[in-house]
N, C-alpha and C positions, 0 to 999 in steps of 0.2 A: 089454595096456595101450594104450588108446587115445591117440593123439597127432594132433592138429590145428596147422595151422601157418597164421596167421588173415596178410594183409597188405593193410595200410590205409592211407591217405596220414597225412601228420603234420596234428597239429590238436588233434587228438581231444581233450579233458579229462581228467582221471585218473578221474573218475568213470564217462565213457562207456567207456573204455576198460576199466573195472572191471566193468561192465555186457557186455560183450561177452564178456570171460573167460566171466563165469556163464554167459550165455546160450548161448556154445558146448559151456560143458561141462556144462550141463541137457543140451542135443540128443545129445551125445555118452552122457550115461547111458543117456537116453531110449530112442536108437536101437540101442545093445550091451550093454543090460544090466550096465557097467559100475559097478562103486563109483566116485565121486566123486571117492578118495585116491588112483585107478588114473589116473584121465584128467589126460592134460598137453595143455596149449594154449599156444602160443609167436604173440605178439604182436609183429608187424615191421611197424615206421612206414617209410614207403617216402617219401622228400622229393620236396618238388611238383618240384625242378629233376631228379629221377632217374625220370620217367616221360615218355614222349610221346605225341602220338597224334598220327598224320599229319605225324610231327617235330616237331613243336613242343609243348616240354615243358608239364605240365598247370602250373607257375607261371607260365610267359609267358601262359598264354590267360588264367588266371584275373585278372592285372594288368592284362591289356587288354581284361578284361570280357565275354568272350567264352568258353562255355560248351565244352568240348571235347568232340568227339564221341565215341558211344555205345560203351562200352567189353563 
C-alpha cells in the first residue's frame, strides 16, 4: 500500500487541495501499479509562522513583501 505524506503551507482552497490528493494518487498508481483504494495521501498545511528561511519565518517575509529565498 502506497502512502505519500504531501506538506504545504496553509492557503490552499479545498478544491486545490482536492486537486493535489488526485494528482498524487494518479502518480502514485502510475508509478506502483497500485489500485487507487490501496494509495493513502496525507495532507499537512504547515502555518506561514511555523517555517523559516534564513530565520525569518515565510509570514513575516511575505507581510513585508519580500519574497523568501529558494527553498
Amino acid at each position: 500500500m502506497p502512502i505519500a505524506e504531501v506538506l504545504i503551507f496553509e492557503g490552499r482552497t479545498d478544491d486545490q487541495k482536492r486537486t493535489i490528493l488526485k494528482e498524487v494518487t494518479d502518480a502514485l498508481v502510475r508509478s506502483t501499479g497500485a489500485e487507487p483504494e490501496r494509495v493513502r495521501v496525507i495532507l499537512k498545511e504547515i502555518p506561514t509562522m511555523h517555517f523559516s528561511v534564513a530565520g525569518v519565518a515565510i509570514a513575516d517575509s511575505r507581510a513585508a513583501g519580500k519574497a523568501p529565498g529558494k527553498l
